[in-house]
PDB file as gemmi writes it, atoms N, CA and C in Angstrom:
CRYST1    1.000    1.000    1.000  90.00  90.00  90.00 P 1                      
ATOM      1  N   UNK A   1       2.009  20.805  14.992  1.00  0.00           N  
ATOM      2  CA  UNK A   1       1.500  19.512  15.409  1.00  0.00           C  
ATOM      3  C   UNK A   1       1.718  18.493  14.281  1.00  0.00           C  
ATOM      4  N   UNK A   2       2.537  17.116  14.680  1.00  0.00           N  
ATOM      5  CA  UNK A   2       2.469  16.403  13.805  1.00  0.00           C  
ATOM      6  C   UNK A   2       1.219  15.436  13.575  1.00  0.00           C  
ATOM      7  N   UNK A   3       0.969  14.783  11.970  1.00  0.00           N  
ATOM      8  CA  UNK A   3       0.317  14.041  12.080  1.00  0.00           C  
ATOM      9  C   UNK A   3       0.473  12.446  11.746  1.00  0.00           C  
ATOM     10  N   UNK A   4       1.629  12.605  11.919  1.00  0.00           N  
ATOM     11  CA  UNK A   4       1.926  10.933  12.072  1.00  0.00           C  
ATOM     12  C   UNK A   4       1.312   9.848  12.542  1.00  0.00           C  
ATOM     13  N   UNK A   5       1.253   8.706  12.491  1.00  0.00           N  
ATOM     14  CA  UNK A   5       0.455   8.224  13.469  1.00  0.00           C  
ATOM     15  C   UNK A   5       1.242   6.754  13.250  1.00  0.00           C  
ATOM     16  N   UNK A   6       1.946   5.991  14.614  1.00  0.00           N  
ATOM     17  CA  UNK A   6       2.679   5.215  14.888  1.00  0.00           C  
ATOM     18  C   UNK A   6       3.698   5.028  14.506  1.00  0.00           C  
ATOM     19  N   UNK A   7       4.748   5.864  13.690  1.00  0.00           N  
ATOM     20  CA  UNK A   7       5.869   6.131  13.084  1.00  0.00           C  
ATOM     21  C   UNK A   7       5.420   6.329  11.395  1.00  0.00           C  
ATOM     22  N   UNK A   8       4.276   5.956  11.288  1.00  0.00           N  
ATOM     23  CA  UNK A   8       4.192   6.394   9.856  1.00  0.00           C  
ATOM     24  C   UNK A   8       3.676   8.005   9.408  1.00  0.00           C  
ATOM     25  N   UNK A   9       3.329   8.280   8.101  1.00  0.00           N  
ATOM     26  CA  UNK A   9       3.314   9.965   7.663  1.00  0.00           C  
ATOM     27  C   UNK A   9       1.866  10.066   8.137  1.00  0.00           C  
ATOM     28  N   UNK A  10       0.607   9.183   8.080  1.00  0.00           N  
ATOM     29  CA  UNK A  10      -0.941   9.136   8.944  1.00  0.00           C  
ATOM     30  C   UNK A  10      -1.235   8.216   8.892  1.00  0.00           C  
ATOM     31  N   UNK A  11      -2.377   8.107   9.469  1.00  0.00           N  
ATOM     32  CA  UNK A  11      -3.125   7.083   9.723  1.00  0.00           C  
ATOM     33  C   UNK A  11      -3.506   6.275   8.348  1.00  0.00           C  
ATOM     34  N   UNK A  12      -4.100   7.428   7.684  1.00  0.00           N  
ATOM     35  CA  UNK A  12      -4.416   6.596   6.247  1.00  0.00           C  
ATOM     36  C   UNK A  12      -3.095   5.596   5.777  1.00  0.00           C  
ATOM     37  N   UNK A  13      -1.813   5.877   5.642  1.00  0.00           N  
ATOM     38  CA  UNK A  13      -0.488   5.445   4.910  1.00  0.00           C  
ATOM     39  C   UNK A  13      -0.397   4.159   5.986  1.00  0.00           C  
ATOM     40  N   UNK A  14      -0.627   4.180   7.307  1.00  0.00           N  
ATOM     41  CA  UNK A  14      -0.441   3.005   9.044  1.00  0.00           C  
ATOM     42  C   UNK A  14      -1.195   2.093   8.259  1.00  0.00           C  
ATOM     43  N   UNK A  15      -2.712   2.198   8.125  1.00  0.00           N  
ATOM     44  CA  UNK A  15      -3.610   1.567   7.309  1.00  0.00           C  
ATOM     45  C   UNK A  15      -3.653   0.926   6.587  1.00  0.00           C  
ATOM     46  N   UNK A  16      -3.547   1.320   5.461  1.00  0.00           N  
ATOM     47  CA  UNK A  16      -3.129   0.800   3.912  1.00  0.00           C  
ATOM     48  C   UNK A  16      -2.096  -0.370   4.462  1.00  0.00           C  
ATOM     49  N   UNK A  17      -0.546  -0.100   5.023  1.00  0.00           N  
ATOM     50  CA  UNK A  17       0.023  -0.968   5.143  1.00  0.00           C  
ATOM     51  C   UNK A  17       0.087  -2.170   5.500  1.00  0.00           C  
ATOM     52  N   UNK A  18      -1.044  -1.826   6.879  1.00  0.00           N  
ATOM     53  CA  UNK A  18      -1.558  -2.540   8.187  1.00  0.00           C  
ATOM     54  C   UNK A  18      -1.559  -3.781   7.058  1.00  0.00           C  
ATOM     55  N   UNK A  19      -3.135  -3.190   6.668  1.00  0.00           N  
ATOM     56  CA  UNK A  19      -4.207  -4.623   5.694  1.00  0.00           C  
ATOM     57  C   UNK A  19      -3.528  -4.954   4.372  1.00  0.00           C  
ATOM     58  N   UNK A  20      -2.439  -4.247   4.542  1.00  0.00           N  
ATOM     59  CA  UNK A  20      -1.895  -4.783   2.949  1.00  0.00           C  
ATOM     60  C   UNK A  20      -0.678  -5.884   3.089  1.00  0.00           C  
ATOM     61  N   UNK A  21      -0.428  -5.982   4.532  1.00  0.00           N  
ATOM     62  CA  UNK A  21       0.570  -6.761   5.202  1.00  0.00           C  
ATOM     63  C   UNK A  21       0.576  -7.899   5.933  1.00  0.00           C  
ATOM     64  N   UNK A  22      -1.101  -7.680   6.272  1.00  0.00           N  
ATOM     65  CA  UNK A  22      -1.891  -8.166   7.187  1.00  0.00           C  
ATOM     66  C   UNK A  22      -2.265 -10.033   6.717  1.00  0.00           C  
ATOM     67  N   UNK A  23      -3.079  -9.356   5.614  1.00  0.00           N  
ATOM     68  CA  UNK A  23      -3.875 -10.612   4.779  1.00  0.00           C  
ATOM     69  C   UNK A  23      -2.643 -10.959   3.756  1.00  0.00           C  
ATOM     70  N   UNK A  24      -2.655 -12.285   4.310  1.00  0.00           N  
ATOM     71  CA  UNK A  24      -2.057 -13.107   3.235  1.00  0.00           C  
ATOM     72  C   UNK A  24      -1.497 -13.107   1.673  1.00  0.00           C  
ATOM     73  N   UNK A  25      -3.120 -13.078   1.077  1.00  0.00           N  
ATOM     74  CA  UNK A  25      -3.565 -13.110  -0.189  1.00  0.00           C  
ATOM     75  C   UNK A  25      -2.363 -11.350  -0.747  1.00  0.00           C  
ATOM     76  N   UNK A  26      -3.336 -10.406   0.154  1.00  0.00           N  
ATOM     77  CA  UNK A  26      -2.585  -8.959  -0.350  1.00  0.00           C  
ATOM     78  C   UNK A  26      -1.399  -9.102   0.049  1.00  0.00           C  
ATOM     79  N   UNK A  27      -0.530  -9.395   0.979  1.00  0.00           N  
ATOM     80  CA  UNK A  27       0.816  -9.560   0.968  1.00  0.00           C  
ATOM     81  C   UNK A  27       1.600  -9.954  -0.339  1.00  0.00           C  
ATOM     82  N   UNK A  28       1.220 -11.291  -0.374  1.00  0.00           N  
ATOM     83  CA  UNK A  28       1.963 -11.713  -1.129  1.00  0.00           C  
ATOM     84  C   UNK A  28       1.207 -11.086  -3.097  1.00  0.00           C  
ATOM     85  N   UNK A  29       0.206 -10.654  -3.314  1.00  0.00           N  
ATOM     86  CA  UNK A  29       0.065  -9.417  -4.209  1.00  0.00           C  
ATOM     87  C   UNK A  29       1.117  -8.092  -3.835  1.00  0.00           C  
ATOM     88  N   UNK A  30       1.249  -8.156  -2.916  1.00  0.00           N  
ATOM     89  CA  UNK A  30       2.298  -6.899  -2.661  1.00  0.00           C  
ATOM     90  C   UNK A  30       4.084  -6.699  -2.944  1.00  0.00           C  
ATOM     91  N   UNK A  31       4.610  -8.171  -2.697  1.00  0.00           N  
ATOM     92  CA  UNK A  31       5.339  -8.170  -2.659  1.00  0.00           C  
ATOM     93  C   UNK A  31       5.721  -8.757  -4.124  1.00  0.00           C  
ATOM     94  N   UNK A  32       5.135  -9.454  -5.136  1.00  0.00           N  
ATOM     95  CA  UNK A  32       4.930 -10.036  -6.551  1.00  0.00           C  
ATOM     96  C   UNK A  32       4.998  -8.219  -7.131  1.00  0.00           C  
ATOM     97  N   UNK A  33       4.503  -7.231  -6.689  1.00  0.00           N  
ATOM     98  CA  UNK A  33       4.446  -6.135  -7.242  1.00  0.00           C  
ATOM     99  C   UNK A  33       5.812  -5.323  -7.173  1.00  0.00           C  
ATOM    100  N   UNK A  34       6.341  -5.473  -5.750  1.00  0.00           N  
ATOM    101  CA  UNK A  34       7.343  -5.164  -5.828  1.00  0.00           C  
ATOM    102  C   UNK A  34       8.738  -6.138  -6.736  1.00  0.00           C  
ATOM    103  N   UNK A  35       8.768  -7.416  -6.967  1.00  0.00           N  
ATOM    104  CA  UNK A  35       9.647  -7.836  -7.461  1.00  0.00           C  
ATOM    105  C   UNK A  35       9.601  -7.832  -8.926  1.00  0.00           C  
ATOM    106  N   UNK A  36       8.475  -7.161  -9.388  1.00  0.00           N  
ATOM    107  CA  UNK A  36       8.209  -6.878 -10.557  1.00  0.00           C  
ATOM    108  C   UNK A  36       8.306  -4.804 -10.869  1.00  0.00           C  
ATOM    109  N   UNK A  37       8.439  -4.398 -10.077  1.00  0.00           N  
ATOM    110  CA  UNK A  37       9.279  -3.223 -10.205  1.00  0.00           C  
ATOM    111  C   UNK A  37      10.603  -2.919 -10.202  1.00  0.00           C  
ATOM    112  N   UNK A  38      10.712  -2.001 -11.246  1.00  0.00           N  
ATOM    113  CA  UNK A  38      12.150  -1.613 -11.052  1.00  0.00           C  
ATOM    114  C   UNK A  38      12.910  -0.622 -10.217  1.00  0.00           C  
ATOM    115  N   UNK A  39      11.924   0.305  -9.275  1.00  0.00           N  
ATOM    116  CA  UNK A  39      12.159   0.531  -7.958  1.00  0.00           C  
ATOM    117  C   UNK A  39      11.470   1.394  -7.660  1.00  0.00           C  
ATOM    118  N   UNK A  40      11.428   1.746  -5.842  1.00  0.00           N  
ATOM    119  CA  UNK A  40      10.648   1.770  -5.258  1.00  0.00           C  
ATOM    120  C   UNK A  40       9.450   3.252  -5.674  1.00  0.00           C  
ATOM    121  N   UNK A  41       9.776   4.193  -6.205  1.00  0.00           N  
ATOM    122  CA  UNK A  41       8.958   4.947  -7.640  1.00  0.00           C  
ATOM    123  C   UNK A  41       7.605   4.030  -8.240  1.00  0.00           C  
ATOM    124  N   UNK A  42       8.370   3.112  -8.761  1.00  0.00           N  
ATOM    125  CA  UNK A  42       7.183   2.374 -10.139  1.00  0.00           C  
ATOM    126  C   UNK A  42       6.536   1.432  -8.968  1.00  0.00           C  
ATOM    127  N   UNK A  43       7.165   0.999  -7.794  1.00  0.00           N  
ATOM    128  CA  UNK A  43       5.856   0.029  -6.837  1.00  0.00           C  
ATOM    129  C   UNK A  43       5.372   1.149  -6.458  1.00  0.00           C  
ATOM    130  N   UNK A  44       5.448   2.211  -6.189  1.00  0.00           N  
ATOM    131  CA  UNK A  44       4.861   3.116  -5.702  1.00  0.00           C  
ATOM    132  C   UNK A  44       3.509   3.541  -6.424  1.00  0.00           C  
ATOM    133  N   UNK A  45       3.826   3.854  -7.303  1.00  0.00           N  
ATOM    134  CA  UNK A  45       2.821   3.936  -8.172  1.00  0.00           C  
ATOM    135  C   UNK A  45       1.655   2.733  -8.516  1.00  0.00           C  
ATOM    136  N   UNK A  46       2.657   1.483  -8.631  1.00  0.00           N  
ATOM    137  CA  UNK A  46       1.502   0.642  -8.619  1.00  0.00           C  
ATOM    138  C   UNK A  46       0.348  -0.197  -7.539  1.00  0.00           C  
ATOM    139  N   UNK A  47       1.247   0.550  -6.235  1.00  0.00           N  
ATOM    140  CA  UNK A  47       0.376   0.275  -4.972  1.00  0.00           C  
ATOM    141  C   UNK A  47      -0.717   1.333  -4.889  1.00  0.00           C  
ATOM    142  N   UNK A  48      -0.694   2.603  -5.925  1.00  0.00           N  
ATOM    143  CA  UNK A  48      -1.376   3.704  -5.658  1.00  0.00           C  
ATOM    144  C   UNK A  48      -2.618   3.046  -7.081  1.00  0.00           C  
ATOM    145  N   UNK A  49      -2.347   2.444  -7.999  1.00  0.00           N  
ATOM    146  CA  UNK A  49      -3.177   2.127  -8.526  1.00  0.00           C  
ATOM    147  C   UNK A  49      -4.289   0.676  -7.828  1.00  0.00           C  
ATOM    148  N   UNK A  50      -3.399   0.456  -7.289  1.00  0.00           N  
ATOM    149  CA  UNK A  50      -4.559  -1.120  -6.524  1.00  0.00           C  
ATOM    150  C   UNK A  50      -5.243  -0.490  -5.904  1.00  0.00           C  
ATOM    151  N   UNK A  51      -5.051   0.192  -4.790  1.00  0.00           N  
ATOM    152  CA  UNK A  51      -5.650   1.251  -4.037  1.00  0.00           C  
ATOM    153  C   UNK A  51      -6.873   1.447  -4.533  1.00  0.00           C  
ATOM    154  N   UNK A  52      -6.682   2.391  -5.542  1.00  0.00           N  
ATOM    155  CA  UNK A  52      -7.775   3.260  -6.469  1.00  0.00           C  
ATOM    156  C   UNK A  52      -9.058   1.863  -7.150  1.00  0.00           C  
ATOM    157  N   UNK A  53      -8.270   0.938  -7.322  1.00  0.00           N  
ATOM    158  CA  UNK A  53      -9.213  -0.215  -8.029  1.00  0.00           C  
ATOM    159  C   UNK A  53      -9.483  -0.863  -6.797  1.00  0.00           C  
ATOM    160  N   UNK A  54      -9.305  -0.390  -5.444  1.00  0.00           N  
ATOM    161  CA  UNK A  54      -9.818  -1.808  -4.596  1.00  0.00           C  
ATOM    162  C   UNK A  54     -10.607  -0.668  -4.147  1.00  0.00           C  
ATOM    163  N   UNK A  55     -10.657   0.198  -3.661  1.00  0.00           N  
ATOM    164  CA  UNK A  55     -11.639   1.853  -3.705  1.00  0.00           C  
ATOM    165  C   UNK A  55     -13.056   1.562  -4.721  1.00  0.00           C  
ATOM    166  N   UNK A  56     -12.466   1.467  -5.895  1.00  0.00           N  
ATOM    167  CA  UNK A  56     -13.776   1.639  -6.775  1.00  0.00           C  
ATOM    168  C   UNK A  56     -14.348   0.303  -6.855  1.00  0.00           C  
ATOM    169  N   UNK A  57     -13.646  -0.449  -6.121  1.00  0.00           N  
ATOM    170  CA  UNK A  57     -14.626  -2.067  -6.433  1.00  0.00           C  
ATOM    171  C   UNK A  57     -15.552  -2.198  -5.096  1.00  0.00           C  
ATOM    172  N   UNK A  58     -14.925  -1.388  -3.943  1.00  0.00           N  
ATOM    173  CA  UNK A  58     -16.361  -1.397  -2.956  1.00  0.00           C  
ATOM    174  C   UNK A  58     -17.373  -0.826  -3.412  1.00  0.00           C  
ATOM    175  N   UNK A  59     -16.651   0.889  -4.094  1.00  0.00           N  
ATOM    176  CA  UNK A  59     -18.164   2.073  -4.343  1.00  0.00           C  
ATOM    177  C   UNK A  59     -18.568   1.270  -5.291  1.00  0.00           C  
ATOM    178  N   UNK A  60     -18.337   0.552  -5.983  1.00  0.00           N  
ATOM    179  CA  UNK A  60     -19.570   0.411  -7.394  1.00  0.00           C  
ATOM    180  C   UNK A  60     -20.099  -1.061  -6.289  1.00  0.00           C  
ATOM    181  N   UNK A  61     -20.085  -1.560  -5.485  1.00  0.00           N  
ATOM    182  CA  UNK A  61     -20.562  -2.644  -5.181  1.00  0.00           C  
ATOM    183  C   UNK A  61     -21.309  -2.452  -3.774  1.00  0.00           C  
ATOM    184  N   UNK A  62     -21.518  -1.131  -3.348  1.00  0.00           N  
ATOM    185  CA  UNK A  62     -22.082  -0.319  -2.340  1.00  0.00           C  
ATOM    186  C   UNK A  62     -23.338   0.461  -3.190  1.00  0.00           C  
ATOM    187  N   UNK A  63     -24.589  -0.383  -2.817  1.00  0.00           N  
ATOM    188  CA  UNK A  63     -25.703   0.615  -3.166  1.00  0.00           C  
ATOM    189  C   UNK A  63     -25.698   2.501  -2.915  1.00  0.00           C  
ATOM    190  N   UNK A  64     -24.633   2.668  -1.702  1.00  0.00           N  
ATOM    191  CA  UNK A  64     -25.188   3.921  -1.373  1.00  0.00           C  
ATOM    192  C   UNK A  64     -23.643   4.698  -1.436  1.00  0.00           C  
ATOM    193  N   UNK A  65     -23.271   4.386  -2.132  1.00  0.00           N  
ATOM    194  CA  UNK A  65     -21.854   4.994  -2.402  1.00  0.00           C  
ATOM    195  C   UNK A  65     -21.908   6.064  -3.594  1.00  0.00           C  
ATOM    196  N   UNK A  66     -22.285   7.107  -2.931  1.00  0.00           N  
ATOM    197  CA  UNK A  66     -22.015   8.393  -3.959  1.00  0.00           C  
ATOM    198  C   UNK A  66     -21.801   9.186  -2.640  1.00  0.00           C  
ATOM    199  N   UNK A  67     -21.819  10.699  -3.126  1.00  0.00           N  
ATOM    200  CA  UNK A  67     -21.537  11.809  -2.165  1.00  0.00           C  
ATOM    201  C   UNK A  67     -20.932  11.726  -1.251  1.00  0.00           C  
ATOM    202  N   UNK A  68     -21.402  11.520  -0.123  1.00  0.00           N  
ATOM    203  CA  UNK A  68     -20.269  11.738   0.986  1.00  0.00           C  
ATOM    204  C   UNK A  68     -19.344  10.698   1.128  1.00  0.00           C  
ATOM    205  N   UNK A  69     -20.406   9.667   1.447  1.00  0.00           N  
ATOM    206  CA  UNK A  69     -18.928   8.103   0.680  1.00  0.00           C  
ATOM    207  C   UNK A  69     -18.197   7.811   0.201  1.00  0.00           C  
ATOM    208  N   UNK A  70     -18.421   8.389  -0.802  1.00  0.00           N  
ATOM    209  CA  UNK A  70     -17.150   8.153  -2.305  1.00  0.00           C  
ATOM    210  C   UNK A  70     -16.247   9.409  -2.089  1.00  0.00           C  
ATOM    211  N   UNK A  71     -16.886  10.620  -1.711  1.00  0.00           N  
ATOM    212  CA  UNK A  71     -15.665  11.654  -1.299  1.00  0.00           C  
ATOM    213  C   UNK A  71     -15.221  11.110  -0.382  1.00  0.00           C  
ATOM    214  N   UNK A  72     -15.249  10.583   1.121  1.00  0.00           N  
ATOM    215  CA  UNK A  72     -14.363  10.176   2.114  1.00  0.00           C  
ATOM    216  C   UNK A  72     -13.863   8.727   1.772  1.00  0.00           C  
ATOM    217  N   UNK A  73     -14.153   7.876   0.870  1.00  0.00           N  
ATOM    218  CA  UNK A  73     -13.331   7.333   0.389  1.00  0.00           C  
ATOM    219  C   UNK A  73     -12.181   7.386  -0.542  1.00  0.00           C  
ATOM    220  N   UNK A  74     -12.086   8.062  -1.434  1.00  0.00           N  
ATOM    221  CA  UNK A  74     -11.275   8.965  -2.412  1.00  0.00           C  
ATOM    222  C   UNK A  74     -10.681  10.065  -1.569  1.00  0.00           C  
ATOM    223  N   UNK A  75     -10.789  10.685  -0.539  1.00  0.00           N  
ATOM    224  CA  UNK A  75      -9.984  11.430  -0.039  1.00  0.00           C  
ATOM    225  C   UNK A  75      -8.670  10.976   1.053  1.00  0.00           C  
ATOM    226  N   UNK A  76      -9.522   9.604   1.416  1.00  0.00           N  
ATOM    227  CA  UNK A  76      -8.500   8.725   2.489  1.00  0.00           C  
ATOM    228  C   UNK A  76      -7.827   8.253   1.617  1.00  0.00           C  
ATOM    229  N   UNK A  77      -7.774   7.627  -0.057  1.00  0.00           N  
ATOM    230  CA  UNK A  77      -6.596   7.142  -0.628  1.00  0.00           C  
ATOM    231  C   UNK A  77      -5.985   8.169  -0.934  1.00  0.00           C  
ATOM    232  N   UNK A  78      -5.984   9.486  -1.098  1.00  0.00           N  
ATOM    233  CA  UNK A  78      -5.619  10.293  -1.960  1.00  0.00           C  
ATOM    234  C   UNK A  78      -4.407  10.698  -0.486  1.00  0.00           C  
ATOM    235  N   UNK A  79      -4.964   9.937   0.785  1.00  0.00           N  
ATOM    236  CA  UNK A  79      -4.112  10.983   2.204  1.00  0.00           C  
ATOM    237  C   UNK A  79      -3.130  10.121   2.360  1.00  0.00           C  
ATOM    238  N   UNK A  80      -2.811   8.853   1.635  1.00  0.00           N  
ATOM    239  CA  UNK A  80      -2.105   7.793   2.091  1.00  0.00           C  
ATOM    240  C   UNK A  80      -0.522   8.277   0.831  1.00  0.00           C  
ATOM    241  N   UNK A  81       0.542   7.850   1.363  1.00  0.00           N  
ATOM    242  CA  UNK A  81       2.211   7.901   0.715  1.00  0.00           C  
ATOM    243  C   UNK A  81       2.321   6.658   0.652  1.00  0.00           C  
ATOM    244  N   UNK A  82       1.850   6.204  -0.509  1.00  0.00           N  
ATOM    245  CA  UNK A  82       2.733   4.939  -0.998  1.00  0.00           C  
ATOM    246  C   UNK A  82       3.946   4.743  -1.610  1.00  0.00           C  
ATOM    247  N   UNK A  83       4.548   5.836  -1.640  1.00  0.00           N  
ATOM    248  CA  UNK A  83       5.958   6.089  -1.234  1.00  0.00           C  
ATOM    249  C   UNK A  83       6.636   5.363  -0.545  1.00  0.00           C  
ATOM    250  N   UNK A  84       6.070   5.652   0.843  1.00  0.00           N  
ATOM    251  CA  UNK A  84       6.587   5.228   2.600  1.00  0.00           C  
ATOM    252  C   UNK A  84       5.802   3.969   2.100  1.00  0.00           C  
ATOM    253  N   UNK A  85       5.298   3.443   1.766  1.00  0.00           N  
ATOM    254  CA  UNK A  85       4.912   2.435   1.624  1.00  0.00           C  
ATOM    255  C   UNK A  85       5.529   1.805   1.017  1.00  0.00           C  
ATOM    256  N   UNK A  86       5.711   1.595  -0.094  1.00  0.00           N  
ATOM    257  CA  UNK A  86       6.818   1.150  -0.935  1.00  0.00           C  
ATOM    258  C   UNK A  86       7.573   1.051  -0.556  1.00  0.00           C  
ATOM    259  N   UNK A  87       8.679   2.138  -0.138  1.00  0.00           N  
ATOM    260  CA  UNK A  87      10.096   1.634   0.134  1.00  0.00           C  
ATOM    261  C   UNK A  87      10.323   0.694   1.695  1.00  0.00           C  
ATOM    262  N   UNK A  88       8.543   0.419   2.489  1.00  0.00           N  
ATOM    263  CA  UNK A  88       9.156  -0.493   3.348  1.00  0.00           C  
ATOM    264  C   UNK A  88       8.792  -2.225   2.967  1.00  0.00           C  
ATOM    265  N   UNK A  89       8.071  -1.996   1.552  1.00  0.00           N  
ATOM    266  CA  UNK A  89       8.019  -3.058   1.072  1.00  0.00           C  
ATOM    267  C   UNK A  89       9.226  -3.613   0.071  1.00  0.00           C  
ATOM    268  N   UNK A  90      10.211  -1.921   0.119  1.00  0.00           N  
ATOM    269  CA  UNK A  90      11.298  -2.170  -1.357  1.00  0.00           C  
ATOM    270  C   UNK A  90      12.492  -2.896  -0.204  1.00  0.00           C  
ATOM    271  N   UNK A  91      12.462  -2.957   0.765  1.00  0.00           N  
ATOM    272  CA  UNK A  91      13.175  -3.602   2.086  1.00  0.00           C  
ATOM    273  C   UNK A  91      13.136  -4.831   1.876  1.00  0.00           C  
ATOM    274  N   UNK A  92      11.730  -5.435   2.340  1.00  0.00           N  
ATOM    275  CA  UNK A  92      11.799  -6.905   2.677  1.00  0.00           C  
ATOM    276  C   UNK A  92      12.044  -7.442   1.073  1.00  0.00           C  
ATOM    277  N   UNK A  93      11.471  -6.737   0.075  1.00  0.00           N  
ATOM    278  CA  UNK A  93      12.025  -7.548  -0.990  1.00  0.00           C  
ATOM    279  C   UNK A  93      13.574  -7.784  -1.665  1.00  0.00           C  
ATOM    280  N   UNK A  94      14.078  -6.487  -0.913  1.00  0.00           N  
ATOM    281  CA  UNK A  94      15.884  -6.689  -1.108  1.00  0.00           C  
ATOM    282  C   UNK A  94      16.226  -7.814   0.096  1.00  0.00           C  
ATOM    283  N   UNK A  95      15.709  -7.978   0.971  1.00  0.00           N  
ATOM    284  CA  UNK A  95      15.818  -8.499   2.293  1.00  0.00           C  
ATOM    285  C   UNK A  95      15.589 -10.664   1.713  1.00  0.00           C  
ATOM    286  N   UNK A  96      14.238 -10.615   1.227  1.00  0.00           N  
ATOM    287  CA  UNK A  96      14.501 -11.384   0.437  1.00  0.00           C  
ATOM    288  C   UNK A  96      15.629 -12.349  -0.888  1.00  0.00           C  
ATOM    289  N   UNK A  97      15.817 -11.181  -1.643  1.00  0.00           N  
ATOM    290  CA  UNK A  97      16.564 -11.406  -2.575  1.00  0.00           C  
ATOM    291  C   UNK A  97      17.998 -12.297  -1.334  1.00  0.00           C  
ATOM    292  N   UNK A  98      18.638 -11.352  -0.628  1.00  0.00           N  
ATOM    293  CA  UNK A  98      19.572 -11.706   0.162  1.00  0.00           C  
ATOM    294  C   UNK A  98      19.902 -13.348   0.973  1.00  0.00           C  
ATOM    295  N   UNK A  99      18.398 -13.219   1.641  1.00  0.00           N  
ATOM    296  CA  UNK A  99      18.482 -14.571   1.913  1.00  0.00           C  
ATOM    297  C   UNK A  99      18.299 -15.585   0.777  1.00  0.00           C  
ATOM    298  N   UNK A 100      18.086 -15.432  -0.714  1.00  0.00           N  
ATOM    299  CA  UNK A 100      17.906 -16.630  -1.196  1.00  0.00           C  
ATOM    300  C   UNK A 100      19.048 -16.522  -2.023  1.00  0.00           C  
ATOM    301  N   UNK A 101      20.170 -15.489  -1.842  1.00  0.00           N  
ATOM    302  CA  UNK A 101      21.347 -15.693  -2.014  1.00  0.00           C  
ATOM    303  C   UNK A 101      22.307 -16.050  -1.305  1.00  0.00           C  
ATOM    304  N   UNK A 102      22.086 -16.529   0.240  1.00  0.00           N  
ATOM    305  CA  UNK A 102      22.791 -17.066   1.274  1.00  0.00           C  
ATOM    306  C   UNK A 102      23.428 -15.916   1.540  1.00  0.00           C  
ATOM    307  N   UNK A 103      23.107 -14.586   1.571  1.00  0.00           N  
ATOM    308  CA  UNK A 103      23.574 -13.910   2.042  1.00  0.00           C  
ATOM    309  C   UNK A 103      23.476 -12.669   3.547  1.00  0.00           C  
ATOM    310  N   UNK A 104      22.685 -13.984   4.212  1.00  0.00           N  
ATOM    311  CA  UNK A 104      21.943 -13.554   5.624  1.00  0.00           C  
ATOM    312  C   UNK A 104      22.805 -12.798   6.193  1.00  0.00           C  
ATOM    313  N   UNK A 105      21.738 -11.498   6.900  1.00  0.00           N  
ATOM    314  CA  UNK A 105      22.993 -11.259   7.759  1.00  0.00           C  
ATOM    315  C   UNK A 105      22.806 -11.690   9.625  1.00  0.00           C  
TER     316      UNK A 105                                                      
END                                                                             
């Protein structure tokens, strides 16, 4: 049984992307991350660190965030491939580059 969920690796990785694509503000944090990597590896990594700091800025700002909370929060970032994430953000930013080289296709 797979667990994909809408062409992505799960739900958690659909997710992450969704709201990271979604809102404005994180978009364009997303894509400043990627044009500041040197490829899709090191955004990878650094989408896995925002993650972890946008994670720990609810639990410490959640009175009741220990035990089961903070484990099912830390376990849903830990289920997400920002990998697959990355490289569909390492796209639009080559995709970018292209058009502002007149090189549409």
């Amino acid at each position: 049984m797979s667990n994909k969920y809408n062409g992505w690796t799960n739900y958690e990785t659909w997710n992450f992307n969704l709201w990271i694509t979604n809102e404005e503000e994180d978009y364009s944090h997303a894509l400043e991350m990627a044009f500041d990597s040197e490829n899709e590896y090191e955004l990878s990594k650094r989408l896995e660190s925002w993650a972890e700091d946008m994670a720990d800025d609810v639990l410490r700002s959640y009175e009741y965030a220990h035990g089961f909370i903070k484990d099912m929060v830390n376990s849903s970032v830990k289920e997400v491939n920002f990998y697959e994430v990355a490289t569909h953000l390492w796209e639009e930013r080559q995709e970018a580059i292209r058009e502002h080289d007149g090189e549409e296709e």
